[in-house]
C-alpha positions in Angstrom: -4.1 -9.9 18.5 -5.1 -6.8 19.4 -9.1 -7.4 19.3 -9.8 -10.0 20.3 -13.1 -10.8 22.8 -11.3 -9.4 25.7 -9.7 -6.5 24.6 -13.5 -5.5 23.2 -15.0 -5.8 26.5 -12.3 -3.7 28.1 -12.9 -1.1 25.0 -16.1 -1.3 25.3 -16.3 -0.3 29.0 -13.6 2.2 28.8 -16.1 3.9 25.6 -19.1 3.5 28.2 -17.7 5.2 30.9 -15.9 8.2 28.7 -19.1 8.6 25.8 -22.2 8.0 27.4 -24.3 11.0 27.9 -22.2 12.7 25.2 -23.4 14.0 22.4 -23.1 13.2 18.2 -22.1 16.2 16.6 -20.4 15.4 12.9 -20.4 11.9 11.6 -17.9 11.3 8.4 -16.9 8.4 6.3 -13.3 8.5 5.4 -13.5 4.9 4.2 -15.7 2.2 2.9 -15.8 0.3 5.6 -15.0 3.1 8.7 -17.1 5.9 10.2 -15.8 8.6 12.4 -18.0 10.1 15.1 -17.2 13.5 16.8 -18.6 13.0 20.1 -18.9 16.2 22.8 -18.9 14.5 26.3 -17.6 15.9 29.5 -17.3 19.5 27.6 -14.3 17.5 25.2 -14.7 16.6 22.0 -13.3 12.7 21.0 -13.3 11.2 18.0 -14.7 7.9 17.6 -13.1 5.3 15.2 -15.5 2.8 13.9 -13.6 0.4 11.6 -14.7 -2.7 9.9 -12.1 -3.1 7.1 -11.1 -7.3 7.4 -7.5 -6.5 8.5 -7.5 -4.1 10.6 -11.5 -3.8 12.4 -11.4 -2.0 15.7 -13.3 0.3 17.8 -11.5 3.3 19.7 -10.9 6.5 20.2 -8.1 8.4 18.0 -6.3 11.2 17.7 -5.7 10.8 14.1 -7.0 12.8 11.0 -9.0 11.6 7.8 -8.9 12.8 4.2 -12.9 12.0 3.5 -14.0 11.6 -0.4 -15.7 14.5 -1.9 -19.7 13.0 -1.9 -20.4 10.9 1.6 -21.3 7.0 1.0 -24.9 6.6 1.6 -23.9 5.1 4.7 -22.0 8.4 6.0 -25.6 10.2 5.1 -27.9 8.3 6.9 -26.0 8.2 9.9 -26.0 11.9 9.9 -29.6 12.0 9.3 -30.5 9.8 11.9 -27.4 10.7 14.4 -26.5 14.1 14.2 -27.3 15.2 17.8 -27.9 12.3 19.5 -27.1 11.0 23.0 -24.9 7.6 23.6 -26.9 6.0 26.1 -25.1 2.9 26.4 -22.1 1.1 24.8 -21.3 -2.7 25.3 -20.3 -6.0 24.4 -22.3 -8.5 23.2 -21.5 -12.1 24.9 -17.8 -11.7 25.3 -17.7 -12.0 21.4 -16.0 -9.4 18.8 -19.5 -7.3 18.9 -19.6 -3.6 20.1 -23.1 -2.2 20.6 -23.7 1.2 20.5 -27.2 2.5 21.7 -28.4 6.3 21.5 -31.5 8.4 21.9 -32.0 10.3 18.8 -35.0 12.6 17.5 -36.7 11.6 14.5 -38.6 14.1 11.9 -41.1 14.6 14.0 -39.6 15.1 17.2 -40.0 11.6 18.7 -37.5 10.1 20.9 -36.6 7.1 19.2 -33.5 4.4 19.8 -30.7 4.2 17.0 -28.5 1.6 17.3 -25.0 1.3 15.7 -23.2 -2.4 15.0 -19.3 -3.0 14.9 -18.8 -6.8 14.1 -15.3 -7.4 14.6 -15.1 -10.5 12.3 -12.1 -10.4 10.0 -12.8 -10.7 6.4 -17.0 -11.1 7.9 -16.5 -7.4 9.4 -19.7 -5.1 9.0 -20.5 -2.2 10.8 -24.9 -1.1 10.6 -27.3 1.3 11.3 -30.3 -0.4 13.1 -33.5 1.6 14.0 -35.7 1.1 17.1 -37.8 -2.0 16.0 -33.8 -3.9 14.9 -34.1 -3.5 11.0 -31.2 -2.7 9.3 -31.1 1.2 8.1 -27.9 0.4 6.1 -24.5 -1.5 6.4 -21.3 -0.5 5.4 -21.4 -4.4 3.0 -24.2 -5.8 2.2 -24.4 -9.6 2.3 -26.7 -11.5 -0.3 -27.9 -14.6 -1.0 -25.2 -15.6 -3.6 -22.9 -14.4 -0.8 -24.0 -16.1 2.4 -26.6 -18.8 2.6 -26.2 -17.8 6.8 -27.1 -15.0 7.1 -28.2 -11.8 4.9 -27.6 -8.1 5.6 -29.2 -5.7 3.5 -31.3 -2.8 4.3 -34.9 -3.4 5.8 -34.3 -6.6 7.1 -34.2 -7.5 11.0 -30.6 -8.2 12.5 -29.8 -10.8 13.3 -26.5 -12.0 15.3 -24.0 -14.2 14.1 -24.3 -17.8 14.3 -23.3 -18.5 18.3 -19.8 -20.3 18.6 -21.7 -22.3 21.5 -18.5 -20.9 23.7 -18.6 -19.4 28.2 -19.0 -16.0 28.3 -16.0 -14.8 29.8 -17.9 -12.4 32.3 -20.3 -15.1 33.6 -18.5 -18.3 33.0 -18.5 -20.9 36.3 -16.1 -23.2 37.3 -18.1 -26.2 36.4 -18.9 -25.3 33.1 -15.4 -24.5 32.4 -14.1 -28.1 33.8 -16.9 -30.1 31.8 -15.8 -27.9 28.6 -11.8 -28.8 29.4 -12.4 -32.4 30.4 -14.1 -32.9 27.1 -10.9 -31.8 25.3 -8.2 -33.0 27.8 -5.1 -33.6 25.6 -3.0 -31.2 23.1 -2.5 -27.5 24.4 -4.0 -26.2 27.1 -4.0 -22.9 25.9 -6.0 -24.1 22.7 -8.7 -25.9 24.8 -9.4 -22.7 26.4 -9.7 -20.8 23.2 -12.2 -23.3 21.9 -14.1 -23.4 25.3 -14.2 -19.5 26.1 -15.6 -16.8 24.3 -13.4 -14.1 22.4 -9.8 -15.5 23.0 -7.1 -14.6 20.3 -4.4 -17.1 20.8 -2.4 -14.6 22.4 -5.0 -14.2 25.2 -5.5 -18.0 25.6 -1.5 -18.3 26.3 -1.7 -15.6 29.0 -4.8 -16.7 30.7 -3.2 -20.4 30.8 0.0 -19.2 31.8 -1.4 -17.5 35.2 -3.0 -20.7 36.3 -0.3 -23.3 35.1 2.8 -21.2 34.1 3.0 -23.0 30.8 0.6 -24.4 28.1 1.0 -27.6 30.2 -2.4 -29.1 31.6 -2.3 -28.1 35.0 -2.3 -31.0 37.5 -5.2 -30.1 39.2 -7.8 -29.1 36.6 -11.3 -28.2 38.7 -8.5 -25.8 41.1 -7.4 -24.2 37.7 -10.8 -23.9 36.6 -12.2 -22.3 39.6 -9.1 -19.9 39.6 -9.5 -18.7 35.8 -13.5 -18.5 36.7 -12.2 -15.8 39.5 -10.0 -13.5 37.2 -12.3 -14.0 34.6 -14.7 -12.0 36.9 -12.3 -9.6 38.0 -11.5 -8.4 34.0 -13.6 -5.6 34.4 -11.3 -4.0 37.2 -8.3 -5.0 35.8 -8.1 -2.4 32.8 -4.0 -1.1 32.7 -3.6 -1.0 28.8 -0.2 -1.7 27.4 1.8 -1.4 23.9 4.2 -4.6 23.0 7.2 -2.9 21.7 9.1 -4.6 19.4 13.2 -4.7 19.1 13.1 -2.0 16.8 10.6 0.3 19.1 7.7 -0.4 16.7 4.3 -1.5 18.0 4.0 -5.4 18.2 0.8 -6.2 20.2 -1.8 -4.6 22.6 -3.1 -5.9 25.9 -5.9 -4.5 28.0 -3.2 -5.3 31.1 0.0 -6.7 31.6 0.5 -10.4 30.5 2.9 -11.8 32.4 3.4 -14.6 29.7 5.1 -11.9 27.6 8.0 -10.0 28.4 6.8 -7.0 30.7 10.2 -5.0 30.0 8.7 -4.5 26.8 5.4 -3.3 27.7 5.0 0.0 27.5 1.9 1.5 30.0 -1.2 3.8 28.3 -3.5 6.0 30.2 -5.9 4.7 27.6 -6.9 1.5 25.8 -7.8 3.7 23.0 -4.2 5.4 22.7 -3.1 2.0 23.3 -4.8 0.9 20.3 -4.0 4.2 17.9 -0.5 3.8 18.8 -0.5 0.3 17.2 -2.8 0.7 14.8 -1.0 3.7 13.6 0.4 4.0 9.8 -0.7 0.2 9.9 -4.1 0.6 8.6 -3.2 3.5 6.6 -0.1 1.6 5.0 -2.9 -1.4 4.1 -4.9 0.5 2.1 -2.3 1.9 0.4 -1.2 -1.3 -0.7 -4.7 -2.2 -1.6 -5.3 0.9 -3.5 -1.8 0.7 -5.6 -2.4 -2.8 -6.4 -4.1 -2.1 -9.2 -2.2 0.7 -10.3 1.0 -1.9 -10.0 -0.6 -4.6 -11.7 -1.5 -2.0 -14.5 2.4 -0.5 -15.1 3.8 -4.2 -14.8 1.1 -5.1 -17.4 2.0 -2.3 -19.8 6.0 -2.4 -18.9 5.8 -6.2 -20.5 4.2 -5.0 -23.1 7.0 -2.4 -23.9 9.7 -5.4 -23.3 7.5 -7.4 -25.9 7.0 -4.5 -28.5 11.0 -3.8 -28.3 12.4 -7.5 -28.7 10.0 -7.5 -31.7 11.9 -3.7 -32.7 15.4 -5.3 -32.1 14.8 -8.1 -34.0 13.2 -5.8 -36.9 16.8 -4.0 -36.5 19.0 -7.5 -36.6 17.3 -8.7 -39.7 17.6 -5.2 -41.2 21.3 -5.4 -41.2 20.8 -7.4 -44.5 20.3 -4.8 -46.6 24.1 -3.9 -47.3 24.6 -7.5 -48.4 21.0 -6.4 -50.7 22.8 -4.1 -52.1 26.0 -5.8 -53.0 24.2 -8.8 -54.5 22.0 -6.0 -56.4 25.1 -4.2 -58.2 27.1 -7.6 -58.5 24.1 -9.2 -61.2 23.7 -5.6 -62.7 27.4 -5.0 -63.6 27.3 -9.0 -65.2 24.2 -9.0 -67.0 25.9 -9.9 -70.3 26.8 -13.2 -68.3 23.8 -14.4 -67.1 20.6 -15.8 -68.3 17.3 -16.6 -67.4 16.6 -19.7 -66.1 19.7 -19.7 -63.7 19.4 -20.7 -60.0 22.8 -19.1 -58.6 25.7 -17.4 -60.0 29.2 -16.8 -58.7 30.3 -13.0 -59.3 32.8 -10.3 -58.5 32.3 -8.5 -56.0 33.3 -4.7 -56.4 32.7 -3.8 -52.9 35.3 -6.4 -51.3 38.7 -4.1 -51.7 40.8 -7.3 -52.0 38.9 -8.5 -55.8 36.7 -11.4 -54.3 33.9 -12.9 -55.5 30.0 -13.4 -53.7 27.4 -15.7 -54.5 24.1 -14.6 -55.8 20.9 -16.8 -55.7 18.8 -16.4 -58.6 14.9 -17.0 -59.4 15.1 -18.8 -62.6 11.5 -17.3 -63.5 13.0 -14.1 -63.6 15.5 -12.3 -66.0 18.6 -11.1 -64.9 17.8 -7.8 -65.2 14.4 -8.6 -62.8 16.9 -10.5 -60.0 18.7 -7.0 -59.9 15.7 -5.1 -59.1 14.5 -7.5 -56.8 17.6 -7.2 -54.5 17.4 -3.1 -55.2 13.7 -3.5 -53.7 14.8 -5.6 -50.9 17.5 -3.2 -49.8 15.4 -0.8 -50.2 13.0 -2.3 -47.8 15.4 -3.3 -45.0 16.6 0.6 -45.4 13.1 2.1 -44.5 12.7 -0.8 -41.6 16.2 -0.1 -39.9 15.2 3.7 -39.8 11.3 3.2 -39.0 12.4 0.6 -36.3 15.1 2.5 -35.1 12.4 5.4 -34.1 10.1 3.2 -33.2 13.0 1.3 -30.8 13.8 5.1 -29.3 10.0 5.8 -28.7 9.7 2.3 -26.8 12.8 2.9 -24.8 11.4 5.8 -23.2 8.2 4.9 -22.6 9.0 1.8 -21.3 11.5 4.4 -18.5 9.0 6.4 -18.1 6.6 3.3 -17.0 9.6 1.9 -14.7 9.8 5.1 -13.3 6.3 5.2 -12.2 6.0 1.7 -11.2 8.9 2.5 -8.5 7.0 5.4 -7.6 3.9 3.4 -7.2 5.9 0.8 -5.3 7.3 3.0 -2.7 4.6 5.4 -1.8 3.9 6.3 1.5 0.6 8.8 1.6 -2.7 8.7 -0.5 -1.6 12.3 -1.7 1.4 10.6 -3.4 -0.7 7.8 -4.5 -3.1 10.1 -6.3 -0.5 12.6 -8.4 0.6 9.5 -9.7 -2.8 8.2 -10.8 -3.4 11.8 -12.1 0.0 11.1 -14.4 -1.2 8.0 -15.5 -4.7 9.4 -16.4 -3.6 11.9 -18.3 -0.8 9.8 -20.5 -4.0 7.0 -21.1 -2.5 4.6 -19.1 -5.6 4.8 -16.7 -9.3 6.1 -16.7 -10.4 8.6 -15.2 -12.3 8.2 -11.7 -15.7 9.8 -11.8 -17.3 8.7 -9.1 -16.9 11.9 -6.6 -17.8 9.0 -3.6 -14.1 8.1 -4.3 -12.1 11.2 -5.5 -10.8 12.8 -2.0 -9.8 16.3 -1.9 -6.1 15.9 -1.2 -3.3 17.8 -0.1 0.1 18.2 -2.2 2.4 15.6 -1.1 5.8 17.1 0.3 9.4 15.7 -0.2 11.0 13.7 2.8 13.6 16.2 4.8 16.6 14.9 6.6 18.7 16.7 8.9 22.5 15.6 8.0 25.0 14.8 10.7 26.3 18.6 10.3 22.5 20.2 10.9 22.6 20.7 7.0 19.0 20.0 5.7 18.3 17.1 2.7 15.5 16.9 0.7 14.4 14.3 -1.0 11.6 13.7 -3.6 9.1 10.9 -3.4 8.1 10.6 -6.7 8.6 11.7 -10.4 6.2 14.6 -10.4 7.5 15.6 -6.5 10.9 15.5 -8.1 10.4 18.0 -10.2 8.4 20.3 -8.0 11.8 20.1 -6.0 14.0 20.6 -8.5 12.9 23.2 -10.4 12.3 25.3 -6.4 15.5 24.7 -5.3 18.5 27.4 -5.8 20.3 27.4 -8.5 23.8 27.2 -6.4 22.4 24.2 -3.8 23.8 20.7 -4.8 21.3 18.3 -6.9 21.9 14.4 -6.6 21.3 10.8 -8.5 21.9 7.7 -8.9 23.3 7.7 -11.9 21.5 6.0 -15.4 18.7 4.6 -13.1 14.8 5.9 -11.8 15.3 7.2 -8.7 14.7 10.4 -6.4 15.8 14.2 -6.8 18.1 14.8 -4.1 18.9 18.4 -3.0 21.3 19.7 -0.2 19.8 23.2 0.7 22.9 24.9 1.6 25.6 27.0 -1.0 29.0 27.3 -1.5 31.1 24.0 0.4 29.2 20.9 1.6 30.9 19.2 4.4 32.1 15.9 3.6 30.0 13.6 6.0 26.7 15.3 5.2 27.7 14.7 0.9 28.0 11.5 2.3 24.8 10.7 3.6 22.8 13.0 0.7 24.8 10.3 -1.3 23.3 7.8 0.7 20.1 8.8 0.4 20.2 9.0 -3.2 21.1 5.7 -3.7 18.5 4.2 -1.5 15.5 5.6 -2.9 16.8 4.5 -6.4 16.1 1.5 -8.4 19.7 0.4 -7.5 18.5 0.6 -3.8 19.4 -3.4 -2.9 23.2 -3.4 -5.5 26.7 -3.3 -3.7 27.1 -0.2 -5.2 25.5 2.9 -6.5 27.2 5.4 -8.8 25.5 8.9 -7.7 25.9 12.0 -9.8 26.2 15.2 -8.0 25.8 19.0 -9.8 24.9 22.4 -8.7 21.1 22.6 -9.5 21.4 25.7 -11.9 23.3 22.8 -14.4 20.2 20.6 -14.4 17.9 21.2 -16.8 14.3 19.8 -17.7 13.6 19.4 -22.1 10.6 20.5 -23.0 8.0 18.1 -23.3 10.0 15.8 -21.3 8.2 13.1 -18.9 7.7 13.9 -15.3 11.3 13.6 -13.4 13.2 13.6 -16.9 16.2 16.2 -16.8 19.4 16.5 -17.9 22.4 17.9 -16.6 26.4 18.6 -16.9 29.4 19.6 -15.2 28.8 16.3 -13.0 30.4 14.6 -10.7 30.5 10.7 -9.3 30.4 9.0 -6.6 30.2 5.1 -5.8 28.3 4.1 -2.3 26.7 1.5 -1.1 23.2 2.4 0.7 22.3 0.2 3.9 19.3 0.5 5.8 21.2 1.0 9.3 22.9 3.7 7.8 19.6 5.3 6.0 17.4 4.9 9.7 20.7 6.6 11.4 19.7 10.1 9.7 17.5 11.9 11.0 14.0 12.6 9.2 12.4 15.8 9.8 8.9 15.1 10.3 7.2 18.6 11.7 5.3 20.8 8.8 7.4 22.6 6.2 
């Protein structure tokens, strides 16, 4: 759900009553489509999350951090133009719709008071988020919208806003009792909770269900409508003093849904009570949005290594089948020396002839086709040449079916990176790879390079307190290696791409925590989903990286194996160290 009409009135409220009066002091743009604010009310800074992406728009307050690219979007820059020091003055809801307004009293150049006006359309895939000045033109939108693009409505800088075309739906807030039964009688039949989502402004499905379930207890049509109407036109007007913001929890602990206050038509056992709406909202909203754009960000990447890994499996069925039809040559050869030691028995003009063979130990003979254009003597060198040929093929191929072998590893190798990539930081050393080995171009556009961090491995705690770490990628894997000492104990899944695994302790590991490094090693390996996963284990000072070798690429001896089988149950069951290294 989680905004939906009615959870934007009760964030908008909650933002009136904590913001207004506060001042803008740093604006940034970590995103396209989503603009932070630093806002110092009430001698507290908070930071203001607008977000318009189609998936995940929202407005709320957040405790989170932003990696911001390395020029601002235009966008970013006329904000802090305009809004850098300004004063909210007032922050509402617009019709019980998915449309947060957001008024403040700036200073212009020439020391004028003058209104600034920010809009969040909450809109899905329609989502926008502008800059209006005091007479409602648009300064600039995080998407413009055309003419080729809408035929509806435009939104591109200079013009007036304008609103979005009305739903012709009750404003929650103001809705009566009679409007809301002639809206209902007009589409008796089917679920109830359906007609009041098509009858009342801003209802996600979710909301719908709850606000039909406290007047009828099911989606059922109540029996007495105009009573139910006159009792959902009552808690309608008592929303705004009904703010007790929840988190849905999920089996699994994770985040399901949001409500602004209990719903009873949910289970309440699993609502878990925020101070805030806002942290309500973060909490849900957390990795969420983040893991989005990292899926849309690697999608290109991915369609880019599948792309050139089909490639490689095209380029080495052609190699193989160089190799299979190289495999002639011998029998070149034979047919060669066979005419040459009969020459005296044959003559031009002859199609075929029936020889000895002096290579078959046991006297036999082989048949040799002939071109009757050519002499005897001309047939031999033609069978010398063509052995000759299928010699120079079976070796060039044979290279050339080495070369494409490890290329096409190395691109399998970075496609499972790419796949299973949790942070932007990750995302980008493997862009950086693939730039510099011409598998991608170069960004040069400094509005999207970001000034990121190293990424770090993952760190597990084993059941005996015995740290694990584990790399995330090729180019983490051997940042990890090559750090680790040379008596700590290396692991992987053997013959497949997969992760650097490292146990940082000496001397004797204890069985259990071999076990779950094992484990680990398994699972963030290409052989992740097989029964079972053959994992090499070494002291690190045996492994040992060839020059020139491609990121992750090592070798290594005096291994052992082991054989496990890696479920997720057993993965979630050890502990991740997640505080700073």
């Amino acid at each position: 759900m989680p905004m939906d009409g009615l959870t934007a009135g009760f964030i908008a409220r909650e933002l009136d009553r904590t913001l207004k009066g506060g001042r803008v002091d740093r604006i940034t743009q970590p995103e396209r489509d989503a603009v932070v604010l630093v806002i110092r009310a009430d001698n507290e800074n908070h930071k203001l999350l607008l977000c318009a992406s189609p998936n995940n728009a929202r407005c709320h307050l957040t405790g989170g951090s932003f990696s911001n690219p390395l020029e601002p979007p235009s966008l970013c820059m006329l904000m802090r133009k305009q809004l850098t020091g300004a004063r909210i003055t007032d922050i509402r809801q617009l019709g019980g719709d998915r449309i947060i307004r957001i008024d403040m009293d700036a200073v212009n150049e020439l020391g004028d008071h003058v209104l600034r006006r920010i809009m969040l359309e909450i809109m899905g895939r329609h989502s926008n988020l502008m800059l209006l000045d005091e007479n409602g033109r648009i300064l600039e939108a995080a998407r413009h919208v055309n003419a080729d693009m809408s035929r509806v409505r435009l939104v591109q800088p200079g013009m007036a806003y304008q609103l979005p075309p009305a739903q012709d739906k009750l404003d929650p807030l103001t809705l009566s009792a009679e409007d809301l039964l002639a809206r209902l009688q007009a589409r008796e039949g089917g679920s109830f909770a359906r007609a009041l989502s098509e009858s009342i402004s801003g209802l996600s499905r979710q909301s719908a269900e709850e606000l039909a379930f406290r007047v009828s207890g099911n989606e059922d049509w109540p029996n007495d409508l105009p009573d139910a109407c006159r009792r959902l036109s009552d808690f309608c007007r008592r929303l705004p003093e009904m703010a007790d913001p929840c988190v849905l929890r999920g089996e699994d602990g994770e985040a399901r849904d949001v409500f602004p206050f209990v719903y009873l038509s949910r289970d309440t056992r699993m609502q878990e009570g925020c101070k805030t709406l806002s942290r309500a909202l973060d909490l849900y909203y957390s990795g969420r949005d983040a893991k989005d754009r990292l899926n849309q960000k690697s999608a290109s990447m991915i369609h880019t290594l599948k792309g050139q890994i089909d490639r490689c499996a095209r380029k080495l069925a052609l190699q193989e089948e160089e190799l299979a039809s190289a495999e002639k040559m011998d029998e070149y050869r034979r047919m060669g020396e066979a005419i040459h030691a009969n020459l005296y028995q044959l003559k031009k003009g002859m199609t075929e002839a029936v020889l000895p063979d002096w290579n078959d130990p046991e006297g036999g003979t082989i048949t040799v086709p002939l071109d009757n254009k050519l002499t005897p003597a001309q047939n031999a060198q033609k069978y010398f040449k063509k052995y000759q040929k299928a010699r120079s093929a079976r070796e060039t191929a044979a290279v050339q079916r080495d070369k494409t072998l490890e290329e096409l590893d190395y691109l399998e190798n970075m496609l499972m990176d790419a796949e299973n990539c949790t942070g932007e930081s990750e995302l980008e050393e493997i862009r950086q790879e693939l730039v510099r080995t011409g598998y991608m171009k170069k960004v040069t556009n400094r509005r999207q390079q970001r000034q990121l961090p190293k990424s770090t491995p993952m760190r597990f705690l084993s059941a005996d307190g015995i740290e694990i770490a584990v790399g995330r990628n090729s180019l983490q894997n051997d940042r990890l290696t090559q750090a680790a000492g040379g008596n700590e104990t290396w692991l992987h899944a053997k013959d497949m791409p997969g992760s650097h695994v490292i146990i940082r302790t000496e001397g004797e590991i204890p069985l259990e925590t071999m076990r779950q490094a094992a484990l680990l090693a398994a699972w963030f390996s290409k052989g992740k989903n097989s029964s079972t996963v053959p994992v090499d284990y070494t002291l690190r000072k045996y492994v040992k990286k060839p020059s020139g070798a491609a990121p992750g690429k090592v070798i290594y001896t005096h291994q052992k194996t082991v054989y496990v089988t890696a479920e997720e149950q057993e993965i979630r069951a050890i502990r991740e160290i997640t505080d700073p290294s």
